[in-house]
mmCIF file of the N, C-alpha and C atoms, coordinates in Angstrom:
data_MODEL
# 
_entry.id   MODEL 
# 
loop_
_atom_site.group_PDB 
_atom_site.id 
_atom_site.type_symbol 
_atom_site.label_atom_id 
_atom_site.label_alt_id 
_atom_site.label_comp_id 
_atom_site.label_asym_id 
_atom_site.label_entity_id 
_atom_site.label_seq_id 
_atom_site.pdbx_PDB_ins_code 
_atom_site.Cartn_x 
_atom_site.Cartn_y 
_atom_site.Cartn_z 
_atom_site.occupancy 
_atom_site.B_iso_or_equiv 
_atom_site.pdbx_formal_charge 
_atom_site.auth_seq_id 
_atom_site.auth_comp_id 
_atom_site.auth_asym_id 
_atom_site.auth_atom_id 
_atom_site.pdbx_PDB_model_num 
ATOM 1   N N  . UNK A 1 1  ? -24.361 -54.494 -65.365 1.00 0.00 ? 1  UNK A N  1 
ATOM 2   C CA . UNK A 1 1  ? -24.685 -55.579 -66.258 1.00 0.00 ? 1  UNK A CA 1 
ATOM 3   C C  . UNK A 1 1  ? -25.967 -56.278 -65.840 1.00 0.00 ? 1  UNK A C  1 
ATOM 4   N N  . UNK A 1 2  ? -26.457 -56.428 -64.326 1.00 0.00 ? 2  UNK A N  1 
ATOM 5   C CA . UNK A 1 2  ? -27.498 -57.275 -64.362 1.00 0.00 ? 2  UNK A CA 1 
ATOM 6   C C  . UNK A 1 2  ? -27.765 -56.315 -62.828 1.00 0.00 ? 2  UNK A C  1 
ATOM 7   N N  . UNK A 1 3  ? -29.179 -55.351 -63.170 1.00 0.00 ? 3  UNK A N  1 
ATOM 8   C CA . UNK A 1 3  ? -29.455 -54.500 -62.183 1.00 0.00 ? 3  UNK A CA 1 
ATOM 9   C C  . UNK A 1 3  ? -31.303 -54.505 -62.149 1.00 0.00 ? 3  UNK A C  1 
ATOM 10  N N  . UNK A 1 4  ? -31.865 -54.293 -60.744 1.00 0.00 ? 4  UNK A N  1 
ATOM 11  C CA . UNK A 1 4  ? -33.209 -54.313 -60.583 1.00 0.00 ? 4  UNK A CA 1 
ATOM 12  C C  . UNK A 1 4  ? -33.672 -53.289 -61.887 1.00 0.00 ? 4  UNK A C  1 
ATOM 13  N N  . UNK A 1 5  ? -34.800 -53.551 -62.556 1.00 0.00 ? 5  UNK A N  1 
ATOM 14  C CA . UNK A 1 5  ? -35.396 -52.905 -63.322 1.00 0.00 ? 5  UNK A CA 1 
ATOM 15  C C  . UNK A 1 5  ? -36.922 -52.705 -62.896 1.00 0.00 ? 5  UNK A C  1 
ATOM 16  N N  . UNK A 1 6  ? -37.534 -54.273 -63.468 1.00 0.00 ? 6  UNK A N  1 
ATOM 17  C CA . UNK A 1 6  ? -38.649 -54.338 -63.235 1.00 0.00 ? 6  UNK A CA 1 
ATOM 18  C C  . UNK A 1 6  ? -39.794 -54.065 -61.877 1.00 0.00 ? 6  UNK A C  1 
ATOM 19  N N  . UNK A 1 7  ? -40.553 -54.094 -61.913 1.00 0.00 ? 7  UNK A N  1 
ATOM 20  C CA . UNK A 1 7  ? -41.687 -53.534 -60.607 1.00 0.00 ? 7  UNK A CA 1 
ATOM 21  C C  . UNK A 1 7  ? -41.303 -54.676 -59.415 1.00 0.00 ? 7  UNK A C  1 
ATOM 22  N N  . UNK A 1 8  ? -40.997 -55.608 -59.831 1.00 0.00 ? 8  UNK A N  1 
ATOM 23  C CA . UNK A 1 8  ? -41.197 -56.242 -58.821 1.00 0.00 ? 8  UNK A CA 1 
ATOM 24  C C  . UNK A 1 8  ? -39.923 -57.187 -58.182 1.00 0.00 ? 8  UNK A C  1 
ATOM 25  N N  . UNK A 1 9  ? -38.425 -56.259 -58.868 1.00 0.00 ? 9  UNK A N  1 
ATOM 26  C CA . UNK A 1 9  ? -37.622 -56.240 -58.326 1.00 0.00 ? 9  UNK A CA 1 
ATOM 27  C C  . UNK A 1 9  ? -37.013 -54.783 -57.670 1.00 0.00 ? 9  UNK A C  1 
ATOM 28  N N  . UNK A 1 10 ? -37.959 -53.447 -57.952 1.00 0.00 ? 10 UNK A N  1 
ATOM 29  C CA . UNK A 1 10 ? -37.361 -52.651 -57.279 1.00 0.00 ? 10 UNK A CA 1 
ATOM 30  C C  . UNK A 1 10 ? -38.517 -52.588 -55.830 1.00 0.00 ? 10 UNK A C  1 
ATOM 31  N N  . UNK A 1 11 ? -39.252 -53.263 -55.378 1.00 0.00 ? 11 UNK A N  1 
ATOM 32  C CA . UNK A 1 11 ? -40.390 -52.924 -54.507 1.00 0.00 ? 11 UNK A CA 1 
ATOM 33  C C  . UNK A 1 11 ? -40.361 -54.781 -53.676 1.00 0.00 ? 11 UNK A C  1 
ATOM 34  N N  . UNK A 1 12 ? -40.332 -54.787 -52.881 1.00 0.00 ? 12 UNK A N  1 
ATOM 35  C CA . UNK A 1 12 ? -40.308 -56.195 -52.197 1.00 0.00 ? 12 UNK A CA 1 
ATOM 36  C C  . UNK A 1 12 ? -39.571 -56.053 -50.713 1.00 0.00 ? 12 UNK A C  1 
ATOM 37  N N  . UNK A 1 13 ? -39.513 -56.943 -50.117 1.00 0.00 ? 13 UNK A N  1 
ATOM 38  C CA . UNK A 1 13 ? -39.040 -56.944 -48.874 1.00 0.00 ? 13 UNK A CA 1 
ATOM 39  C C  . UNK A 1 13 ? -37.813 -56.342 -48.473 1.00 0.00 ? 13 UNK A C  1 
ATOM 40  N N  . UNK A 1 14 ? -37.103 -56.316 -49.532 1.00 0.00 ? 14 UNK A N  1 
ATOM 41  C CA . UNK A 1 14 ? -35.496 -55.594 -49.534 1.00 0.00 ? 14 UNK A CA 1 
ATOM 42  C C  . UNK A 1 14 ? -35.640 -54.884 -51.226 1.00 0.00 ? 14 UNK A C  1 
ATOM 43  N N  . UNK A 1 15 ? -36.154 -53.628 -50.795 1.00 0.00 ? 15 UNK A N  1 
ATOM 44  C CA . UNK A 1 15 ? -35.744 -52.402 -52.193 1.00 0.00 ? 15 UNK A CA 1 
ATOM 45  C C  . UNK A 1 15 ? -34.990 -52.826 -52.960 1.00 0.00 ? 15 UNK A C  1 
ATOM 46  N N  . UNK A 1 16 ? -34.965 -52.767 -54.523 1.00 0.00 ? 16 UNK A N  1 
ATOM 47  C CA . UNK A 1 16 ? -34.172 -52.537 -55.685 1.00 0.00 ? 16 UNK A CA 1 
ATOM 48  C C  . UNK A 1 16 ? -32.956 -53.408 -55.350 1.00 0.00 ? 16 UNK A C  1 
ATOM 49  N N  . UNK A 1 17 ? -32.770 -54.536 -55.326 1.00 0.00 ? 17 UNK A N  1 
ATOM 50  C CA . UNK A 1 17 ? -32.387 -55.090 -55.505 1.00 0.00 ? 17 UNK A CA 1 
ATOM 51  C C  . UNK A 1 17 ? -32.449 -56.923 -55.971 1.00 0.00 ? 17 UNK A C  1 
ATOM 52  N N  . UNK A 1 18 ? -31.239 -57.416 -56.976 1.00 0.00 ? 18 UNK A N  1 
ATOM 53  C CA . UNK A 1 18 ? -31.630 -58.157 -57.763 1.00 0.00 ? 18 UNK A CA 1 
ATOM 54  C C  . UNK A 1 18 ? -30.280 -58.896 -57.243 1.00 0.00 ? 18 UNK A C  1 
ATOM 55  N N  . UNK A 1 19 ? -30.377 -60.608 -57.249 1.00 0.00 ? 19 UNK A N  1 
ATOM 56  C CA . UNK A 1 19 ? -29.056 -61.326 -56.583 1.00 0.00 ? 19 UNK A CA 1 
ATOM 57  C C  . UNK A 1 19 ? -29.059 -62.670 -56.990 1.00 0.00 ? 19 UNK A C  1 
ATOM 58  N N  . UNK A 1 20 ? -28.073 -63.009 -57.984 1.00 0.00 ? 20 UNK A N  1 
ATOM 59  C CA . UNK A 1 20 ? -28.157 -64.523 -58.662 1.00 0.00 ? 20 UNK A CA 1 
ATOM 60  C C  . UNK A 1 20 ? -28.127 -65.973 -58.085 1.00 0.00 ? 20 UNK A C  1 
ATOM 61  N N  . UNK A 1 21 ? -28.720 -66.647 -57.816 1.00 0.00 ? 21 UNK A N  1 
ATOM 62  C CA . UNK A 1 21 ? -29.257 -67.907 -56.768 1.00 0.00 ? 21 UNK A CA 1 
ATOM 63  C C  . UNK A 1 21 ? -28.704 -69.065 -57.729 1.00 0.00 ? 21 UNK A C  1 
ATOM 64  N N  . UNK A 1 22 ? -28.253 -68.808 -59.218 1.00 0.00 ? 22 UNK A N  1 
ATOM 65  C CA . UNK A 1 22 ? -27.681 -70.119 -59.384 1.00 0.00 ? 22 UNK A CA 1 
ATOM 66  C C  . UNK A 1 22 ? -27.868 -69.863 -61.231 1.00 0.00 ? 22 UNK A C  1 
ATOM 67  N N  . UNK A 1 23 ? -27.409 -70.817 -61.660 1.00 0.00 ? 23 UNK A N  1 
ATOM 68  C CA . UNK A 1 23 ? -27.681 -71.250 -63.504 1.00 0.00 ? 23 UNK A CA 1 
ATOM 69  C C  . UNK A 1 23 ? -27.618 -72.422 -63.784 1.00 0.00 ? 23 UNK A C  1 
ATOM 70  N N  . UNK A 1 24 ? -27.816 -72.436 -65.344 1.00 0.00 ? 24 UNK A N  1 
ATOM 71  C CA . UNK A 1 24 ? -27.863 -73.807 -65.772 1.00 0.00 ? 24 UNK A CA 1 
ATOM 72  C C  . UNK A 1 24 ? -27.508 -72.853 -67.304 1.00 0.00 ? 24 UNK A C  1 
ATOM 73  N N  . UNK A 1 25 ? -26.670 -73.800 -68.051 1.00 0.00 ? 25 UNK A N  1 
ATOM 74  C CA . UNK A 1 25 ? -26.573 -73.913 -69.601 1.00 0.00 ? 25 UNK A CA 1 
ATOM 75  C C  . UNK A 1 25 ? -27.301 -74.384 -70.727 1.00 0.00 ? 25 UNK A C  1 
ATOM 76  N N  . UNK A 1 26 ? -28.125 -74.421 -71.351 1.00 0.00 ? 26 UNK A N  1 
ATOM 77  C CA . UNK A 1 26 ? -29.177 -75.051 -72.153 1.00 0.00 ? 26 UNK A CA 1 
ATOM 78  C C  . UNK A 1 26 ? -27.619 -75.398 -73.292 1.00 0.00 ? 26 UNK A C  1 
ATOM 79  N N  . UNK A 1 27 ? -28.439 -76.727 -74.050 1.00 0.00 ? 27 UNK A N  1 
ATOM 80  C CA . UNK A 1 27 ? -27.844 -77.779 -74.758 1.00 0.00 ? 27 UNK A CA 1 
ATOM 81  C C  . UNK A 1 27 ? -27.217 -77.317 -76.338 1.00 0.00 ? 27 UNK A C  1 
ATOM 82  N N  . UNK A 1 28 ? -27.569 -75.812 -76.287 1.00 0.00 ? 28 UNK A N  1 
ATOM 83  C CA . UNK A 1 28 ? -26.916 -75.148 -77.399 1.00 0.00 ? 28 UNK A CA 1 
ATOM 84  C C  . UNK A 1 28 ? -25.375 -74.774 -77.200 1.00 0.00 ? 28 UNK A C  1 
ATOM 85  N N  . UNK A 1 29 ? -25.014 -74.809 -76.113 1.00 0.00 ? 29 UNK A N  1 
ATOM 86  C CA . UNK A 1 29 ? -23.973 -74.225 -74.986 1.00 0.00 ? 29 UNK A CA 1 
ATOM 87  C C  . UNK A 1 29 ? -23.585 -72.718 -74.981 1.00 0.00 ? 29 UNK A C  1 
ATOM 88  N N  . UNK A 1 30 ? -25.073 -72.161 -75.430 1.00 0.00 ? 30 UNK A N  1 
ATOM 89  C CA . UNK A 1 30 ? -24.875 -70.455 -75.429 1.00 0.00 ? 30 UNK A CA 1 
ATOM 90  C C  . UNK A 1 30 ? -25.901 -69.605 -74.674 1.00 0.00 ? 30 UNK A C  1 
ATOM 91  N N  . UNK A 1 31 ? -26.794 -70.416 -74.712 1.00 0.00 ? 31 UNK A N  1 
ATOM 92  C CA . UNK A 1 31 ? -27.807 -69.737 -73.594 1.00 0.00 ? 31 UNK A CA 1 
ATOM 93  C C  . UNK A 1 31 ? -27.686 -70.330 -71.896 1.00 0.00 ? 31 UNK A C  1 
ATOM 94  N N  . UNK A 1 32 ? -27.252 -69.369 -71.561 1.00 0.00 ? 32 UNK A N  1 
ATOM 95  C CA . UNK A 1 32 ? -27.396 -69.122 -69.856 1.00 0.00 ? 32 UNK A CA 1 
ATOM 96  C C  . UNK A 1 32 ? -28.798 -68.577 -69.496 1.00 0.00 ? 32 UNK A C  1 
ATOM 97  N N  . UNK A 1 33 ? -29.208 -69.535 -68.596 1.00 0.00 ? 33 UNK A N  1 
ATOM 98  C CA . UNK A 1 33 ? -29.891 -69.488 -67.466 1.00 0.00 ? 33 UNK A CA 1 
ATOM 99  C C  . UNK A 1 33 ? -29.784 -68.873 -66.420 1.00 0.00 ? 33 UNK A C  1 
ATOM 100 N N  . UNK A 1 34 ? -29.987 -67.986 -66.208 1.00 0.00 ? 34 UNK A N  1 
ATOM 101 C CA . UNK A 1 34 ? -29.542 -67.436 -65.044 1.00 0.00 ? 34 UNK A CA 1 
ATOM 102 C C  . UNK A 1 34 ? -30.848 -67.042 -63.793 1.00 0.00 ? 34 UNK A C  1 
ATOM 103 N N  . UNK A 1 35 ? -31.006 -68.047 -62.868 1.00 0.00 ? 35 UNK A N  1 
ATOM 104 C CA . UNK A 1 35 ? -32.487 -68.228 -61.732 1.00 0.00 ? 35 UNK A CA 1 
ATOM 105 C C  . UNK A 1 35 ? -31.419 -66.943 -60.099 1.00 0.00 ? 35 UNK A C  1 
ATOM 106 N N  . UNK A 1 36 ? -32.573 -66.126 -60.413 1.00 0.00 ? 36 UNK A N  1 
ATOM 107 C CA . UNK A 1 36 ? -31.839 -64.930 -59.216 1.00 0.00 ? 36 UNK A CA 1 
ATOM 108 C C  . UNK A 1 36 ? -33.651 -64.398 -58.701 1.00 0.00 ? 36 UNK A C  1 
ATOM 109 N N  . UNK A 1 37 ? -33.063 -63.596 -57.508 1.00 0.00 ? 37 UNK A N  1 
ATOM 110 C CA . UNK A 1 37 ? -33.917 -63.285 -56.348 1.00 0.00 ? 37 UNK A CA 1 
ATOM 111 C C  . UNK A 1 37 ? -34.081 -61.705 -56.867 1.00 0.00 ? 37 UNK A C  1 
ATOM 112 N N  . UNK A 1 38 ? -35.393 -61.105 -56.345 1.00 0.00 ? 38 UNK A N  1 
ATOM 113 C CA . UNK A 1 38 ? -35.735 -60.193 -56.867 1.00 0.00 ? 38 UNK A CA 1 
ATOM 114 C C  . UNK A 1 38 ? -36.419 -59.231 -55.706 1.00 0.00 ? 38 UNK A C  1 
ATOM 115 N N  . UNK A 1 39 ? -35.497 -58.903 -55.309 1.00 0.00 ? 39 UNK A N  1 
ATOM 116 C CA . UNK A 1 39 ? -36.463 -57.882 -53.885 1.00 0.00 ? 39 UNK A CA 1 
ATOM 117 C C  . UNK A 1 39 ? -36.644 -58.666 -52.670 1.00 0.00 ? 39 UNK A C  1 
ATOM 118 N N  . UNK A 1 40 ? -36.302 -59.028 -52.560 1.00 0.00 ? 40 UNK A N  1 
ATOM 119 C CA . UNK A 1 40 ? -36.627 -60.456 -51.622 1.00 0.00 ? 40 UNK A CA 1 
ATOM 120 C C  . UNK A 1 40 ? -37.463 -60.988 -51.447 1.00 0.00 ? 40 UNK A C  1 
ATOM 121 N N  . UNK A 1 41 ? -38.458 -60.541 -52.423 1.00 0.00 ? 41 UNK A N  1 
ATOM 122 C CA . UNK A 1 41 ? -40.143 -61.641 -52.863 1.00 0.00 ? 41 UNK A CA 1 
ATOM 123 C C  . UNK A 1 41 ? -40.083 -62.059 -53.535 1.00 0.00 ? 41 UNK A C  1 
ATOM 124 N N  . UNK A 1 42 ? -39.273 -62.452 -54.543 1.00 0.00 ? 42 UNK A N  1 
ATOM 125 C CA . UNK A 1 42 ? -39.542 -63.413 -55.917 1.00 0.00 ? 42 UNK A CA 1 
ATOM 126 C C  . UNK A 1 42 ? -38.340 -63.978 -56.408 1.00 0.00 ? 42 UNK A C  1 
ATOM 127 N N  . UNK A 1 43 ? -38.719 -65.387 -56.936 1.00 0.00 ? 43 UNK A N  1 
ATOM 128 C CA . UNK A 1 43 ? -36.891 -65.521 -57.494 1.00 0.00 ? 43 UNK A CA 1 
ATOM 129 C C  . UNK A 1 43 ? -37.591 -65.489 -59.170 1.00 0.00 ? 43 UNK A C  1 
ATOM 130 N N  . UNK A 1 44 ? -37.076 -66.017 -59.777 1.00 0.00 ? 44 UNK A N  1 
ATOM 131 C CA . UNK A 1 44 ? -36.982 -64.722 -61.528 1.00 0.00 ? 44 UNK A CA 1 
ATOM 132 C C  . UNK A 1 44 ? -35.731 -65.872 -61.830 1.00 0.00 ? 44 UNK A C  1 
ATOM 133 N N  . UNK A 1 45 ? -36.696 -65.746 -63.546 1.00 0.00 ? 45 UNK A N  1 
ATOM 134 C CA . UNK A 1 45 ? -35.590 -66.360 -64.508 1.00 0.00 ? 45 UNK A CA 1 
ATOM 135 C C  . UNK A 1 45 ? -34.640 -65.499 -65.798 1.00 0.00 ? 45 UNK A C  1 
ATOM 136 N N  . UNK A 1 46 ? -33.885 -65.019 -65.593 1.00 0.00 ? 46 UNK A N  1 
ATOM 137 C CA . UNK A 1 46 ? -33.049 -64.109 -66.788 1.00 0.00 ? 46 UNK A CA 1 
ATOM 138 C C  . UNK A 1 46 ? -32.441 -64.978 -67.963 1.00 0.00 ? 46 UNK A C  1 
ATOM 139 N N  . UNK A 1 47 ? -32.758 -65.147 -69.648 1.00 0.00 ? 47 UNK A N  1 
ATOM 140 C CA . UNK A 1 47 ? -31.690 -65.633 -70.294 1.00 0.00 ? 47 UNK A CA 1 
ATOM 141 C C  . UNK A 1 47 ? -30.945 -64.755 -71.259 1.00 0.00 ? 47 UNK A C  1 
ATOM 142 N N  . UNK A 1 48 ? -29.726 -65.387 -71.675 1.00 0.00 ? 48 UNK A N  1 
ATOM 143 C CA . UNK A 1 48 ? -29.042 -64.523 -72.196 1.00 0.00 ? 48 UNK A CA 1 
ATOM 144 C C  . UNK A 1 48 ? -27.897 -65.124 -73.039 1.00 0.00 ? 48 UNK A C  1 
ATOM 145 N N  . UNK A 1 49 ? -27.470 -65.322 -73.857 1.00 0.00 ? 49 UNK A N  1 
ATOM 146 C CA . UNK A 1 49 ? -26.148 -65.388 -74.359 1.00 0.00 ? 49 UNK A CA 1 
ATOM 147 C C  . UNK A 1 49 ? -24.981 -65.549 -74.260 1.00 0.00 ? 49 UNK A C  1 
ATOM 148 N N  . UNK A 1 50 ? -24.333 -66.278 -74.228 1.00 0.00 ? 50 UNK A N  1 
ATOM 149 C CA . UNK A 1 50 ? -23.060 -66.747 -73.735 1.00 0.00 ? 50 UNK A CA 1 
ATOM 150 C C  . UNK A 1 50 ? -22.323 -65.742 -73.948 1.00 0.00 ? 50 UNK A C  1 
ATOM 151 N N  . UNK A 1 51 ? -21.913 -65.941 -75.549 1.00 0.00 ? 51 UNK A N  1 
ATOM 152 C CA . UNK A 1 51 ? -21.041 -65.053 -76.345 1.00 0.00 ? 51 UNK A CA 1 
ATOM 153 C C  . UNK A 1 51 ? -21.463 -63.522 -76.384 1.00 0.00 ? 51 UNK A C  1 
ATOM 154 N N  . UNK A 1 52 ? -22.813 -63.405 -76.261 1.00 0.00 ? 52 UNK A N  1 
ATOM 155 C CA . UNK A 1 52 ? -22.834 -61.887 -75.922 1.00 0.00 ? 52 UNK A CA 1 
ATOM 156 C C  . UNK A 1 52 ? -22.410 -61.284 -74.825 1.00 0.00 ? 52 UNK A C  1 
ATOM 157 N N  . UNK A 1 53 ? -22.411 -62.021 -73.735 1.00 0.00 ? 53 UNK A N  1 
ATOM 158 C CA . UNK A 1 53 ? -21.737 -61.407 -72.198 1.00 0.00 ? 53 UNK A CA 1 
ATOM 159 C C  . UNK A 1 53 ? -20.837 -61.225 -72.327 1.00 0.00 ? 53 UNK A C  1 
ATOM 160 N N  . UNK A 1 54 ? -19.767 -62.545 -72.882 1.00 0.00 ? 54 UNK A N  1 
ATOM 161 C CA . UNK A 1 54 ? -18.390 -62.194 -72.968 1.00 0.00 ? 54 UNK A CA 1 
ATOM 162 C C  . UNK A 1 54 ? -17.539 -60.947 -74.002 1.00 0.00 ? 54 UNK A C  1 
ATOM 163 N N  . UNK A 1 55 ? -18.452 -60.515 -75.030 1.00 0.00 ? 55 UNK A N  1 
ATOM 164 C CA . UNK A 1 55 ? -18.514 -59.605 -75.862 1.00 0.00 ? 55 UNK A CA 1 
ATOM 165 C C  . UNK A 1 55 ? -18.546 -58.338 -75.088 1.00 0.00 ? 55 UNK A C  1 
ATOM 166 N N  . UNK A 1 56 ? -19.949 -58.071 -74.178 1.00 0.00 ? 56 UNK A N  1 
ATOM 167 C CA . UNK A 1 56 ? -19.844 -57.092 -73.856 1.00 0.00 ? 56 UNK A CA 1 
ATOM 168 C C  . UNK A 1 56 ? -18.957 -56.838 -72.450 1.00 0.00 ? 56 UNK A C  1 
ATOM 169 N N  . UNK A 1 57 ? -18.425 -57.686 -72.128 1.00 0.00 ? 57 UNK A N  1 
ATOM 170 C CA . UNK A 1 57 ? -17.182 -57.658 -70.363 1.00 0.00 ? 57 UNK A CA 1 
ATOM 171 C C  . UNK A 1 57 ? -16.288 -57.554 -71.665 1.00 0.00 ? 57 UNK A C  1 
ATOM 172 N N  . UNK A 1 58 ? -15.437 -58.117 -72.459 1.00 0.00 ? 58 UNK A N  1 
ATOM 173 C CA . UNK A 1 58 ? -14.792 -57.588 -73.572 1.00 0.00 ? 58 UNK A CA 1 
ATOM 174 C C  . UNK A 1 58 ? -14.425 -55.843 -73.745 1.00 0.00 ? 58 UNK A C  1 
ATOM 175 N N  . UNK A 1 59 ? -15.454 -55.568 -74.104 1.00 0.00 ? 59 UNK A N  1 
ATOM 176 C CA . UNK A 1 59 ? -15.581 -54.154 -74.417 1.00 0.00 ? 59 UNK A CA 1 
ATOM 177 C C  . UNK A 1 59 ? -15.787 -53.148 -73.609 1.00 0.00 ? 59 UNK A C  1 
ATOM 178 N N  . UNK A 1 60 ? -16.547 -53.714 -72.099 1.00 0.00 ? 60 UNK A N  1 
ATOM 179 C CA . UNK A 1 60 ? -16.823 -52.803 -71.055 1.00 0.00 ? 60 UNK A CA 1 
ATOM 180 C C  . UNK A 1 60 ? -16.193 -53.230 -69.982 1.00 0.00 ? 60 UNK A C  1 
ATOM 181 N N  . UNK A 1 61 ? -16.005 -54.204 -69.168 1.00 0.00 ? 61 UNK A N  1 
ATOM 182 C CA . UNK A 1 61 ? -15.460 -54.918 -68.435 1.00 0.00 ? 61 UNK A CA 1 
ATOM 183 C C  . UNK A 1 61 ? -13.733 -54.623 -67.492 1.00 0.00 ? 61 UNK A C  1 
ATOM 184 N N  . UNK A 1 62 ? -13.510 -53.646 -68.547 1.00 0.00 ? 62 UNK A N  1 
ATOM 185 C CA . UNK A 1 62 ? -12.295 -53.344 -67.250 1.00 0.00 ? 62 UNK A CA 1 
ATOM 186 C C  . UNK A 1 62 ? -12.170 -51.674 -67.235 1.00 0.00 ? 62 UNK A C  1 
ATOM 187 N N  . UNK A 1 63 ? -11.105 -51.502 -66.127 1.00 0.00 ? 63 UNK A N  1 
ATOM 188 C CA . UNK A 1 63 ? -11.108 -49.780 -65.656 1.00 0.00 ? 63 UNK A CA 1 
ATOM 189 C C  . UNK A 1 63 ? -10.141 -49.896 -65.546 1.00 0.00 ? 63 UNK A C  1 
ATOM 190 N N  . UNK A 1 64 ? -10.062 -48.518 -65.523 1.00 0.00 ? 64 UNK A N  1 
ATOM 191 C CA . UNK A 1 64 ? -8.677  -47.962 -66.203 1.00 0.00 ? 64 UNK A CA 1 
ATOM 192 C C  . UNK A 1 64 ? -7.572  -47.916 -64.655 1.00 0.00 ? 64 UNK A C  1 
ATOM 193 N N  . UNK A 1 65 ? -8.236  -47.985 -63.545 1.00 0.00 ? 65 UNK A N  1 
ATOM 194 C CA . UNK A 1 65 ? -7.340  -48.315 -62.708 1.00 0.00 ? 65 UNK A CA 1 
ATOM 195 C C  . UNK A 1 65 ? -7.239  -49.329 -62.172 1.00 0.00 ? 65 UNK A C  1 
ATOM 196 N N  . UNK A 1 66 ? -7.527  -50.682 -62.968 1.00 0.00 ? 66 UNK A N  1 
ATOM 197 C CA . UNK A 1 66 ? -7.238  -51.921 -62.440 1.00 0.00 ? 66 UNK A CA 1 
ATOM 198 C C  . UNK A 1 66 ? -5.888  -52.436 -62.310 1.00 0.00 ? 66 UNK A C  1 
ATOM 199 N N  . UNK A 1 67 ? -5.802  -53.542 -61.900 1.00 0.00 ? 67 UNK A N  1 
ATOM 200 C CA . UNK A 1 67 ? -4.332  -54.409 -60.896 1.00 0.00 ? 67 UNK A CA 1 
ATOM 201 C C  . UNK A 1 67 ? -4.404  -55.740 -62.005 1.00 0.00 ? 67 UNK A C  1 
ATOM 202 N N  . UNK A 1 68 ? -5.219  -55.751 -62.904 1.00 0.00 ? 68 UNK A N  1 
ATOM 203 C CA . UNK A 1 68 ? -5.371  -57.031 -63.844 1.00 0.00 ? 68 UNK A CA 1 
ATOM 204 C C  . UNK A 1 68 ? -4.163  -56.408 -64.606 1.00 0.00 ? 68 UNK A C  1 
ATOM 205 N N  . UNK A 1 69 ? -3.110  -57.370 -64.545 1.00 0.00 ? 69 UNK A N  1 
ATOM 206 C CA . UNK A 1 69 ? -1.623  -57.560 -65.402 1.00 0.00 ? 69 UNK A CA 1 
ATOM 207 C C  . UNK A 1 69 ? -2.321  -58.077 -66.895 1.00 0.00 ? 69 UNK A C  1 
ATOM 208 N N  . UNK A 1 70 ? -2.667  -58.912 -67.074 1.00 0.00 ? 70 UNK A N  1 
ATOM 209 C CA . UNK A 1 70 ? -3.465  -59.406 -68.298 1.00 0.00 ? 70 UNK A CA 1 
ATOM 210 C C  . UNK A 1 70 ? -3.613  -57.924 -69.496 1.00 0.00 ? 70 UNK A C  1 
ATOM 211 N N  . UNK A 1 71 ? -3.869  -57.249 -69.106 1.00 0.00 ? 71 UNK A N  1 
ATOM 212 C CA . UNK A 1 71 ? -4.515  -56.395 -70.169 1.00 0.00 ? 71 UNK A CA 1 
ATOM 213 C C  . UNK A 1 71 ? -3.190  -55.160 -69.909 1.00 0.00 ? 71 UNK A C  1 
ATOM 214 N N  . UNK A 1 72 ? -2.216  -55.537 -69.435 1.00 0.00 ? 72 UNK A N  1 
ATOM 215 C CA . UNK A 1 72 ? -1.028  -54.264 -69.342 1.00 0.00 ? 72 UNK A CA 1 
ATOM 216 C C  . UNK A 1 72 ? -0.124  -54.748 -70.463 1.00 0.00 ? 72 UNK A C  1 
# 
């Protein structure tokens, strides 16, 4: 769901990797903020959709050998 892509999160002090440092909600209450670290040279702003995340953990979000009672 949220993986190094760009140049300058796969190349930095620590390779291909991307790690979330915190959020904030904007005043629509659907866009997430999401402020994360990027290689270990840069921190980076991602936004995104409330209702679309939960849409797509919805639809993709569990395996077939999970211990979550909820969905049995």
């Amino acid at each position: 769901m949220f993986a190094p892509e760009a140049e300058y999160e796969r190349h930095g002090d620590v390779q291909d990797v991307v790690f979330p440092c915190g959020y904030t909600v904007a005043t629509d209450g659907d866009t997430i903020n999401l402020y994360y670290g990027a290689a270990d040279s840069s921190i980076a702003l991602a936004r995104g959709s409330i209702r679309s995340l939960l849409t797509w953990l919805d639809a993709n979000g569990h395996s077939e050998h999970s211990s979550d009672r909820r969905h049995k």
